[in-house]
N, C-alpha and C positions, 0 to 999 in steps of 0.2 A: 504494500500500500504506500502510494507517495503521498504528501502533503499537498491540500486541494490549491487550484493556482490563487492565491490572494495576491500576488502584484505589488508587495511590500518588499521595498529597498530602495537605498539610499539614507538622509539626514533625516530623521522623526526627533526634533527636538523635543524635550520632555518640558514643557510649557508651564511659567506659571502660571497663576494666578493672581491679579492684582486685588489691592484691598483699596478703599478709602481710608482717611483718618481713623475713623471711630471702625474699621475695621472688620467693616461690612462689605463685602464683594462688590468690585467696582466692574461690573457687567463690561461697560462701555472703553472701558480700557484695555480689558482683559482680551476684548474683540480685537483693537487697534492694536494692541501685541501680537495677537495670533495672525492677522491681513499682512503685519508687517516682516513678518518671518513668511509668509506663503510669495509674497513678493518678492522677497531677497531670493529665494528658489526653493524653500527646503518641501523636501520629498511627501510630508505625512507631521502630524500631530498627535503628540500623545498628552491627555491631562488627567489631570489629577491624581499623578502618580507621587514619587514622594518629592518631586519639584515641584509639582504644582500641590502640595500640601492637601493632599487631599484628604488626609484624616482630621484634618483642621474643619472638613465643611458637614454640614448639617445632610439631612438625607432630601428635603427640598430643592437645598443650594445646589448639591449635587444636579438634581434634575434639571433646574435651570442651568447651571453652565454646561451642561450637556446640548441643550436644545442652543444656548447663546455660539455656543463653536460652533453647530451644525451652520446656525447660520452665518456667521464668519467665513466659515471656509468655503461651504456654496457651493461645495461637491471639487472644489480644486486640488484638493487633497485628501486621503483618510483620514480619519478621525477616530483615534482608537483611545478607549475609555479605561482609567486604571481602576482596577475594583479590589482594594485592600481594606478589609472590612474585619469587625472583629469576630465574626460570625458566619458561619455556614450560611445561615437562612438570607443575614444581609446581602453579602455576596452575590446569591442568587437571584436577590431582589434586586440589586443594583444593574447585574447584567440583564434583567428583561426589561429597566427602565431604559437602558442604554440601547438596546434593539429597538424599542420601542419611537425612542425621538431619533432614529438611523444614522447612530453611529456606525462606524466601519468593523469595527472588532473589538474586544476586549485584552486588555493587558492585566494579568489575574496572579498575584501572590499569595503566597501561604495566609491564612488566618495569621492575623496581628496579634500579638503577646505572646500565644500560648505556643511551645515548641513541640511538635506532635511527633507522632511515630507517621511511620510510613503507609499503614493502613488510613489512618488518618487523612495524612498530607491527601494520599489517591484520592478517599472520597471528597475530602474539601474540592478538587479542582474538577472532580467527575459532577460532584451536583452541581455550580457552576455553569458546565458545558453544557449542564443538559438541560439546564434553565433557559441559554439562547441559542442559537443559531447561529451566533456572529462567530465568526472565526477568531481563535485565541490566542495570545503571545502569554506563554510564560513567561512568569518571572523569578530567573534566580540568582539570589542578592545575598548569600552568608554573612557576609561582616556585617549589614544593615538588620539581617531579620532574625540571626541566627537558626535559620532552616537552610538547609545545604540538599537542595532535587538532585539525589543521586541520580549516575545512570543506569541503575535499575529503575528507579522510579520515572526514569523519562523516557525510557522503553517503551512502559505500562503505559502512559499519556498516552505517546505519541502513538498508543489504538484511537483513540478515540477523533473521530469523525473530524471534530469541528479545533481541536489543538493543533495547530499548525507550524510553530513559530516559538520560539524562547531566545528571549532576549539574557546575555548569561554576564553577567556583575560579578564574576571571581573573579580575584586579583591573577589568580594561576592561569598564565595563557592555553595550560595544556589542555584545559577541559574545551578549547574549541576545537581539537581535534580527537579528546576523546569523546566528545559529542557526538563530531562526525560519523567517528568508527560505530559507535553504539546503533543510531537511528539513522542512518545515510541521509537520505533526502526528505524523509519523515519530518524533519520539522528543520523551516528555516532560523538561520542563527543570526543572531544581531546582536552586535559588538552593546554593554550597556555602562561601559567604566569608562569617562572619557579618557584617561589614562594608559589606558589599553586598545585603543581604536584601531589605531595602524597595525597593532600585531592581528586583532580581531579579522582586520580587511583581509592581510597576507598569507591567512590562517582561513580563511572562507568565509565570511562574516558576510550575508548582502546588503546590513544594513547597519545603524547606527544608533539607538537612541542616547541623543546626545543633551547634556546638561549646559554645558558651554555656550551651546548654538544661541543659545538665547541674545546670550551678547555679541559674538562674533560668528553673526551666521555664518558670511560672505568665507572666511575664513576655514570655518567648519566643513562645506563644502566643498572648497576646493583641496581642502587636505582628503577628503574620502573621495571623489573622483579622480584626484590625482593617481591614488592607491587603487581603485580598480580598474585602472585604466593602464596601471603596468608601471607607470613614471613614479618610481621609489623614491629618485634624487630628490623630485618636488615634493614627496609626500613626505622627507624625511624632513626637508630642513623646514616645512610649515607645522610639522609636529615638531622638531625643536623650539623652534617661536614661541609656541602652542602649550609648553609642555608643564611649566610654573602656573599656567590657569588652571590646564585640566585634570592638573595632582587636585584642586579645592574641588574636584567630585567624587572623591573618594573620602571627605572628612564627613564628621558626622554634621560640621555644621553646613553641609555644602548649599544648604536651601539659603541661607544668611547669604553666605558669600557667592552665592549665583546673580542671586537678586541685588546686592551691591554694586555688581559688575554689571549689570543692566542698568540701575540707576548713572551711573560714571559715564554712561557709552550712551542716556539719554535715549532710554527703550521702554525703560519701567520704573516702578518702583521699590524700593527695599523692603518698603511695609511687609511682615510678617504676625503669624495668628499665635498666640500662646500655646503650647510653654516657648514656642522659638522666641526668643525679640534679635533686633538688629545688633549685628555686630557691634563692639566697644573694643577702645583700648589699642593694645598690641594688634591684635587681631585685625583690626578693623585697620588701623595703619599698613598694617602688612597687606592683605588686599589689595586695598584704595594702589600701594604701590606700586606693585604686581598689572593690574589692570591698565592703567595710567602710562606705565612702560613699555606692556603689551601698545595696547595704543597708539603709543609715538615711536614703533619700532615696526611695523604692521608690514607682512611680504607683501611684495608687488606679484598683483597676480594679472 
């Protein structure tokens, strides 16, 4: 059985969300972010994953910025929905809401807190599936979620019908080739640690969900076409450039420091939902620096 054609690859930057002051979803923004990445070129959309803070939103918010992207995007792009829920039943709820207002597929993690066995894990992501129809991207993130989708475990997915796709957050590049060996063409692979991008491409990755992209789209892109397009020298020295920003998506506080990086580069805003708040301090100088000299140091492409 191969993986049914979903037409997923290239840059899916993982999108935030903007807030107003008081902290309330700023719909209207949040659109002007997502048109202004569909512009600059990137491939596909993912929200409400853990850049777009989507455990931060209520289960209404959810449904409207679901419907608010759909129409954003206007069919120029996929639109695929993260569903990180603390619940079985949520989960399932969230992916029929997400079919419902036609998004393109779901992006589906382990149940939030609780660290399951493998009996488990399966059923968390089998009722899920069987709740919609949309085609699904795994998600697997260890150091973020502490659940590790062995490759037994994604064997056993990759039966099922509508799992397509995992996007794979190990810091270890070798799991994109023991991916491969495991399920062949059963589920497409997509690079998910900015950090690890170019090894992801060179390694069979067709795709990217990137964190960075947010602020340097133009850049993001041309480092991942560069890379499957064969041209190493290009893709080597724009991931050098590249490489001080896309280490801050492997921290924990990467949603702070993404969203800084978007405010600096005049895309968005830093506003963030509790328990995050905006960077301070050290931290927040370091960044600001980082970004700043990305910046004013930028390949000519």
């Amino acid at each position: 059985m191969t993986a049914p054609r979903i037409g997923w690859s290239g840059v899916f930057p993982a999108a935030t969300t903007q807030f107003k002051s008081d902290l309330t979803i700023d719909y209207e923004a949040t659109q002007r972010m997502q048109d202004a990445l569909i512009k600059d070129g990137v491939d596909g959309l993912v929200i409400m994953g853990t850049v777009g803070e989507g455990n931060s939103l209520e289960p209404d918010e959810k449904r409207r910025m679901i419907q608010a992207t759909i129409e954003a995007a206007s069919g120029r792009v996929p639109v695929i929905v993260g569903v990180s829920e603390l619940t079985t039943p949520r989960g399932a709820a969230l992916a029929r809401d997400a079919e419902e207002r036609g998004a393109s597929g779901l992006m589906v993690l382990p149940a939030m807190v609780y660290v399951p066995s493998e009996e488990e894990l399966v059923t968390h992501f089998r009722t899920i599936a069987d709740a919609s129809a949309l085609p699904i991207m795994l998600y697997n993130n260890p150091p973020a979620y502490r659940v590790t989708l062995s490759l037994e475990t994604l064997a056993r997915l990759a039966q099922l019908p509508n799992v397509v796709c995992i996007k794979e957050s190990a810091p270890d590049t070798r799991r994109f080739t023991d991916i491969a060996n495991a399920v062949g063409d059963k589920l497409v692979l997509f690079a998910g640690l900015d950090d690890v991008a170019l090894e992801g491409a060179v390694l069979g990755a067709r795709g990217w969900v990137s964190g960075l992209t947010n602020a340097f789209p133009k850049e993001s892109l041309a480092l991942w076409r560069a890379a499957q397009s064969g041209d190493l020298a290009t893709a080597r020295a724009i991931y050098r450039w590249f490489m001080p920003l896309l280490h801050l998506d492997a921290e924990h506080d990467l949603v702070q420091s993404i969203k800084l990086a978007e405010q600096i580069m005049g895309r968005g805003s830093e506003r963030v939902r509790p328990p995050r708040h905006p960077l301070t301090g050290a931290r927040r100088a370091y960044v600001t620096e980082i970004v700043e000299r990305a910046a004013a140091h930028r390949p000519k492409l």
